[in-house]
C-alpha positions as CSV (number, residue, x, y, z in Angstrom):
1,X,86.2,85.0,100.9
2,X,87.7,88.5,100.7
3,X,87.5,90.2,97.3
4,X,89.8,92.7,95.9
5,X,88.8,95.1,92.6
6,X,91.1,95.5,90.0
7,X,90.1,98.6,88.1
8,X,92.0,99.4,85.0
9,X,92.0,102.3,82.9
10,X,88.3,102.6,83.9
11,X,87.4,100.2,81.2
12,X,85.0,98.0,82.7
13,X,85.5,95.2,80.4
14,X,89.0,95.4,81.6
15,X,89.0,95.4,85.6
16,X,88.1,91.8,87.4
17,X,88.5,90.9,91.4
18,X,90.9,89.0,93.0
19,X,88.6,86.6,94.9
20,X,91.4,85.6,98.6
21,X,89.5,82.2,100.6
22,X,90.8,79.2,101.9
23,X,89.5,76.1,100.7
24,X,87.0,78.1,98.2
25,X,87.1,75.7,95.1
26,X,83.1,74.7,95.2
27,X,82.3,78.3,95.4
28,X,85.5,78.8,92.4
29,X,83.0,76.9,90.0
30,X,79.6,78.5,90.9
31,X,81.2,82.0,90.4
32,X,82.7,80.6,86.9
33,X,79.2,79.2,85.8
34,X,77.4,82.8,87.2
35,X,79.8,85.4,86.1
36,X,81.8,84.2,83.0
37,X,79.2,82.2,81.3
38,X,81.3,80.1,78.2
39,X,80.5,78.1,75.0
40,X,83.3,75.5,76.3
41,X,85.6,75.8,80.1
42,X,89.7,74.3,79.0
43,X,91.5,74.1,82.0
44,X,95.3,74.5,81.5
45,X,97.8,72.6,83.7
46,X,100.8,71.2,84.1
47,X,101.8,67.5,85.2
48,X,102.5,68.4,88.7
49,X,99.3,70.4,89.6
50,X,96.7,68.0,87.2
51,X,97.3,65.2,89.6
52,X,96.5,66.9,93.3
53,X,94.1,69.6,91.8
54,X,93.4,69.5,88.2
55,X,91.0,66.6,88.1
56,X,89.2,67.3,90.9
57,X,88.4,70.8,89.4
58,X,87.2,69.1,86.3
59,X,84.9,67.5,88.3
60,X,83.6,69.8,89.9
61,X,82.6,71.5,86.8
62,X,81.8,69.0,85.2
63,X,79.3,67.8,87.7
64,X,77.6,71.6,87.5
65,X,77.3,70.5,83.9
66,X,79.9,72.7,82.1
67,X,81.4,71.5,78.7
68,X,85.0,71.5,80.3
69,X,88.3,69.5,79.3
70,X,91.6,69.8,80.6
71,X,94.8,70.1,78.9
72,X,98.2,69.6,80.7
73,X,101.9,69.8,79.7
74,X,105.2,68.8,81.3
75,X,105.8,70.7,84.9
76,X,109.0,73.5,84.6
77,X,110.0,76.6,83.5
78,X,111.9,74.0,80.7
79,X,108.5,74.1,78.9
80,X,107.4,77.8,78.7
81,X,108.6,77.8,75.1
82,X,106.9,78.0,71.7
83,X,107.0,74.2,71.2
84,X,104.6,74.1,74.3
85,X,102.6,76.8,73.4
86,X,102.0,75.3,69.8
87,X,101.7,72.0,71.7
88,X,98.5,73.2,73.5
89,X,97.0,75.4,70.7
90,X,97.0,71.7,68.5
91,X,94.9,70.5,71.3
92,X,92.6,73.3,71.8
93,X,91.8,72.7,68.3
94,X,91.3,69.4,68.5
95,X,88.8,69.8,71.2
96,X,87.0,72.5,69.1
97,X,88.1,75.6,71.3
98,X,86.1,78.8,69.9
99,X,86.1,82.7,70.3
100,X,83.7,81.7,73.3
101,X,86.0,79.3,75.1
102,X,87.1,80.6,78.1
103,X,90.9,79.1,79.2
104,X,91.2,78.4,83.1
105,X,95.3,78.5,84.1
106,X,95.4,76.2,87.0
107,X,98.8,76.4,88.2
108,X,102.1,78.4,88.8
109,X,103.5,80.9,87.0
110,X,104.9,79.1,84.0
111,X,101.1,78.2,83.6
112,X,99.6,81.6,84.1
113,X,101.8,83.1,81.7
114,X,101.6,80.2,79.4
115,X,97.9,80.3,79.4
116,X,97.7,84.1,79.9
117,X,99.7,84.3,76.3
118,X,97.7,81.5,74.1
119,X,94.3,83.5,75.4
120,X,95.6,86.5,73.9
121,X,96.7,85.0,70.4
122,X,93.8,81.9,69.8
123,X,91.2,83.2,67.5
124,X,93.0,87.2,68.2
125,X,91.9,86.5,72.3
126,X,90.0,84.7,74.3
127,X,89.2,85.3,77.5
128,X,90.8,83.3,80.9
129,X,90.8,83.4,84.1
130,X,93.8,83.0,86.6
131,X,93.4,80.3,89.7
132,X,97.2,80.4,90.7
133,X,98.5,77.4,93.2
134,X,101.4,78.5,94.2
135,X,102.3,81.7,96.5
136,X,104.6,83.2,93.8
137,X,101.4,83.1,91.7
138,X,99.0,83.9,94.2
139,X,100.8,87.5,95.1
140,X,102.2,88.4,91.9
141,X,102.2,86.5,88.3
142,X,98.8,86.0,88.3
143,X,98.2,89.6,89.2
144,X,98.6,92.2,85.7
145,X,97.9,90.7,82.9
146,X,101.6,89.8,81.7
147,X,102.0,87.3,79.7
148,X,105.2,85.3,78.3
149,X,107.1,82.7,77.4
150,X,111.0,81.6,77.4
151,X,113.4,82.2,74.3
152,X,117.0,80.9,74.4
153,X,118.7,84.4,74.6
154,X,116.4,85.0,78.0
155,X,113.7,85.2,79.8
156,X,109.6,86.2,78.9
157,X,111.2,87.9,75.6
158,X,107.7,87.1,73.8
159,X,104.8,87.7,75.6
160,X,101.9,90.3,75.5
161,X,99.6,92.3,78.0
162,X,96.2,90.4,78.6
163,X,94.4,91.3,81.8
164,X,92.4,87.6,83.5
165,X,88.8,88.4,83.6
166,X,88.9,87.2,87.3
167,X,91.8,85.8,89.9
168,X,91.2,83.0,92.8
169,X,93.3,82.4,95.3
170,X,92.8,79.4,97.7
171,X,95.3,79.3,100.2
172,X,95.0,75.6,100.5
173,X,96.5,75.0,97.5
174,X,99.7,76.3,99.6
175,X,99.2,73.0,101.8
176,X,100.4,70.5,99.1
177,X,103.5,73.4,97.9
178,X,106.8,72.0,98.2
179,X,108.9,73.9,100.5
180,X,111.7,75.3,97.9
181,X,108.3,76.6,96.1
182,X,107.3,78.2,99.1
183,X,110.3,79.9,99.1
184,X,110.5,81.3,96.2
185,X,106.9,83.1,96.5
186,X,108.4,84.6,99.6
187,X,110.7,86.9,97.4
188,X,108.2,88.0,96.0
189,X,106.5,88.8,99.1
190,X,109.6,90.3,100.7
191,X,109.9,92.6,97.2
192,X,106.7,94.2,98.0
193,X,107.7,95.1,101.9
194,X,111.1,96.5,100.9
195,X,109.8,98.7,98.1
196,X,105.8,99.6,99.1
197,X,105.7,99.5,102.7
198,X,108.0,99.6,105.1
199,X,105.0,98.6,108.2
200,X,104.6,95.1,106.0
201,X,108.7,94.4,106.1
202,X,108.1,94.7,109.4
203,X,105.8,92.1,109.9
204,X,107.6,89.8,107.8
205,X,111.0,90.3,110.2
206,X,108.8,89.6,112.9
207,X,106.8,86.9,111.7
208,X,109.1,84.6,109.1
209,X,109.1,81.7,111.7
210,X,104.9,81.7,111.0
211,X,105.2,82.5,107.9
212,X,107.3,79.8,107.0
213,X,104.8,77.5,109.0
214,X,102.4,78.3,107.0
215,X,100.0,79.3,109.9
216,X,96.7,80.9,107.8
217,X,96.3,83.9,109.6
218,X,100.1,84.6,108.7
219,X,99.5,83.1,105.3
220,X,96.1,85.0,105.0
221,X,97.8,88.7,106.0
222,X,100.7,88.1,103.5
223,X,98.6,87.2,100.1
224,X,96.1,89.8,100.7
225,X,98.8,92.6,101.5
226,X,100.9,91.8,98.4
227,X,97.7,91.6,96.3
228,X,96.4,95.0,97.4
229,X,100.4,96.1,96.6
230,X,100.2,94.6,93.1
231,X,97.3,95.7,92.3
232,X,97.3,99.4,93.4
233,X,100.6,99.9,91.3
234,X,98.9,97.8,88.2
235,X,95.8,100.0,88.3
236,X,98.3,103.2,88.2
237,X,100.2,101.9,85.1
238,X,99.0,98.4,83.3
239,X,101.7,98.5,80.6
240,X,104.9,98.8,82.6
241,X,105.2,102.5,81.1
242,X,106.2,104.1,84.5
243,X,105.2,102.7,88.2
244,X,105.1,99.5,87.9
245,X,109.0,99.0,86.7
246,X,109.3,99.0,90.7
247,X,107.6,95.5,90.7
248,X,110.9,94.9,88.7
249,X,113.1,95.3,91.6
250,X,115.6,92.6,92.4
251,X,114.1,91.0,88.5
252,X,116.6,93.0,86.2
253,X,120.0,90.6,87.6
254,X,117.6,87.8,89.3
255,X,116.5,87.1,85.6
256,X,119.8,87.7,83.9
257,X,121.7,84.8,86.3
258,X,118.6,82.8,86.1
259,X,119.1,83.1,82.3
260,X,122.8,82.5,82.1
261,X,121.9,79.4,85.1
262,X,120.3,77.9,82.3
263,X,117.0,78.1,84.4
264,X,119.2,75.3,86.9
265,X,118.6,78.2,89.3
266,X,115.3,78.7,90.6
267,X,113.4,81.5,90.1
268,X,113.4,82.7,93.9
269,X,116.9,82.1,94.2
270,X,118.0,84.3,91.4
271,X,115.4,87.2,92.6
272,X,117.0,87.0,96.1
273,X,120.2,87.2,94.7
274,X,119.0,90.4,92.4
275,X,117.7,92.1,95.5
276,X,120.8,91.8,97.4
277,X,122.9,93.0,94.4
278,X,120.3,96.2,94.0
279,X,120.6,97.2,97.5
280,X,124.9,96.7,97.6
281,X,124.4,98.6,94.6
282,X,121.9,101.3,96.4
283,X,124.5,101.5,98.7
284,X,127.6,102.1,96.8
285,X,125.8,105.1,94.3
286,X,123.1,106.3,96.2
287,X,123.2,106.5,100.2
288,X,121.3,103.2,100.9
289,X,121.1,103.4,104.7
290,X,123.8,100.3,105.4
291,X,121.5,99.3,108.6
292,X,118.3,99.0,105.6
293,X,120.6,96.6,103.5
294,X,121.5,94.5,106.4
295,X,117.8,94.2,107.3
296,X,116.9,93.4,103.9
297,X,120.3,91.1,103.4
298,X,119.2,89.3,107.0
299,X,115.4,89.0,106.3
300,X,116.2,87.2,102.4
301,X,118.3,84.8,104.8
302,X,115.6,84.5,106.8
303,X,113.1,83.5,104.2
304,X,115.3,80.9,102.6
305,X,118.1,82.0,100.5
306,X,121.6,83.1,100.7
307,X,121.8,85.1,98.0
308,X,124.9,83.9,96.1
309,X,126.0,83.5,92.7
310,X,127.8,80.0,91.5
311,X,131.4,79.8,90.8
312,X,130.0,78.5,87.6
313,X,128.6,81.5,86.2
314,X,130.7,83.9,84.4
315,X,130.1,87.6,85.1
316,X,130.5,88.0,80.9
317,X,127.2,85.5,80.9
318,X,125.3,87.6,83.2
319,X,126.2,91.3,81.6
320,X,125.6,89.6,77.7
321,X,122.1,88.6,79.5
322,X,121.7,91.8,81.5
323,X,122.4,93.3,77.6
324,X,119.0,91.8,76.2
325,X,116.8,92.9,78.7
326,X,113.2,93.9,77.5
327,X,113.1,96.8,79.8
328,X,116.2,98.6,78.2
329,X,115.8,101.6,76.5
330,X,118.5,101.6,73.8
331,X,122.2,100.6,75.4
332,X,120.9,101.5,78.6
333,X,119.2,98.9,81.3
334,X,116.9,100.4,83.9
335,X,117.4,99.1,87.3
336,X,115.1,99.4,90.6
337,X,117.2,101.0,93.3
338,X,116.6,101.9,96.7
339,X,117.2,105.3,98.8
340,X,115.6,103.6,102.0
341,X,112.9,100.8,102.9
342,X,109.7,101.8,100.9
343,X,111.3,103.9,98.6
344,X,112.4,102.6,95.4
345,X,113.5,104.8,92.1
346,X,114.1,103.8,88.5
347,X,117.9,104.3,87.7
348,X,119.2,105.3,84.3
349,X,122.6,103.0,84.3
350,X,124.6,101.3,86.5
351,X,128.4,101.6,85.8
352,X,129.5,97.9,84.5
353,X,132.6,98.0,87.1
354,X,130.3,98.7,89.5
355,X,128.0,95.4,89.0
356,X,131.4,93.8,88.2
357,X,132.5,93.8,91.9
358,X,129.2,93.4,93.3
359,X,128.4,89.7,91.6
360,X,131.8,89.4,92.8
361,X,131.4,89.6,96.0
362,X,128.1,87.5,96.1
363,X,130.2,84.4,94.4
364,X,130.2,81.6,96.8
């Protein structure tokens, strides 16, 4: 089991490892019971994940003698609302959830962040602790401390910053993932080699047939590269004030169609998408290399998605979405761009013609 430090702000209270194994759940619950000792363990999952893994992780630490319960809720980004949220917080109090109850968000990342955001709000915080089952969870949303949930103008509009006090990732869990899952981690892996490290984009061109076999050495170098990514840029900026917008790249439309999709669009399909309309726009304004976008245009393919936009989606849907980003600052929205592989930058505007006749030429 490799371990990877987290240090924020030097604030010891606030930096935790990122603990990278295959097949590590035993040694999940002795760490739990040594390191974050609690009054009361409430595992958080949803219907999907309780069934293969939640029970048996009860269990387990149940069996080491922990007080520990489990609460689940329906699977889908359909319940990372307020309803849910209240749903769970009725239950935690039900069970007798206290300031030393530690919450454990077994799951994806509509769990993490749901969890993530009742930890920071029950009794003003309580602590949790991230064990993330899919690979979009395992390289990035359980990695930083954000936490949201859904409103109906778009999406993580309410959320807060609350750093995990620790983050396991069992590769395993990637054995059960359905493929389309799968897929939509690998954006997020692909995000970090086009704007951190041009050496890792390599690898993935030259590995996607392994990756997508999910061979563990292949599996293994990908979730331990992006979480080294994730976390170098999360200890430089924890609050999204500067660096770490780049982690946005590809997010700013990807969320926007996902939004105006009505969520029918999954989450790695609307990132792809995002990152193909940042580098055509990278292009077009700012000298994006044309043989970097067609690598980056090739290797999405590669990975799963084609990048295009519905006939049923109105362009007026996405810009009114694109409109109430969080990450706006005033009339303007901030978007990730690219001058080359590895080398993103934080642009002040795009001209609305501009993104006009790119989703256009992404429609199917």
């Amino acid at each position: 089991m490799k371990k990877i430090k987290v240090n924020l702000d030097k604030k010891v209270s606030n930096s935790y490892e990122i603990c990278v194994g295959y097949d590590i759940m035993d040694r999940i619950g002795l760490i739990i019971a040594k390191n974050h000792p609690a009054s009361r363990y409430i595992i958080v999952t949803d219907s999907n994940v309780s069934a293969l893994h939640g029970k048996g992780l009860l269990e387990k630490l149940k069996g080491m003698g922990l007080k520990t319960d489990m609460i689940e809720f329906p699977a889908g980004e359909g319940s990372k609302n307020i309803s849910t949220a209240l749903g769970i917080v009725e239950k935690m109090l039900k069970i007798g959830a206290d300031r030393k109850s530690t919450l454990l968000a077994l799951g994806g990342g509509v769990v993490g962040d749901m969890t993530g955001l009742i930890a920071s709000l029950y009794m003003r915080s309580l602590p949790y602790i991230q064990i993330p089952t899919t690979l979009m969870a395992q390289v990035d949303s359980s990695i930083g401390g954000k936490t949201a949930i859904d409103l109906p103008e778009g999406k993580n509009l309410l959320g807060t910053f609350h750093q995990p006090r620790g983050v396991f990732v069992d590769l395993k869990f990637l054995e059960t993932l359905p493929e389309a899952e799968f897929n939509n981690g690998m954006m997020e892996v692909v995000k970090y080699g086009i704007i951190e490290d041009a050496g890792f984009f390599r690898f993935l061109e030259e590995h996607m047939d392994r990756i997508r076999k999910r061979q563990r050495d292949a599996l293994e170098r990908i979730v331990e590269n992006s979480c080294r990514i994730k976390k170098g840029i999360v200890e430089i900026d924890e609050k999204e004030d500067g660096l770490r917008r780049v982690l946005n790249f590809g997010h700013t439309i990807g969320h926007a169609v996902e939004a105006a999709s009505e969520y029918r669009m999954s989450h790695g399909e609307a990132v792809a998408l995002g990152m193909i309309a940042a580098v055509r726009i990278s292009e077009r304004l700012h000298d994006l290399p044309a043989e970097d976008r067609v690598r980056i245009e090739r290797l999405i393919k590669s990975a799963g998605f084609s990048g295009h936009i519905p006939q049923t989606i109105a362009f007026e849907n996405i810009l009114s979405r694109l409109k109430m980003d969080k990450k706006k600052d005033g009339s303007t929205i901030h978007f990730v761009l690219l001058r080359k592989i590895g080398m993103p930058f934080i642009n002040g505007g795009v001209p609305e013609m501009v993104l006009h006749d790119v989703m256009e030429e992404l429609r199917r």
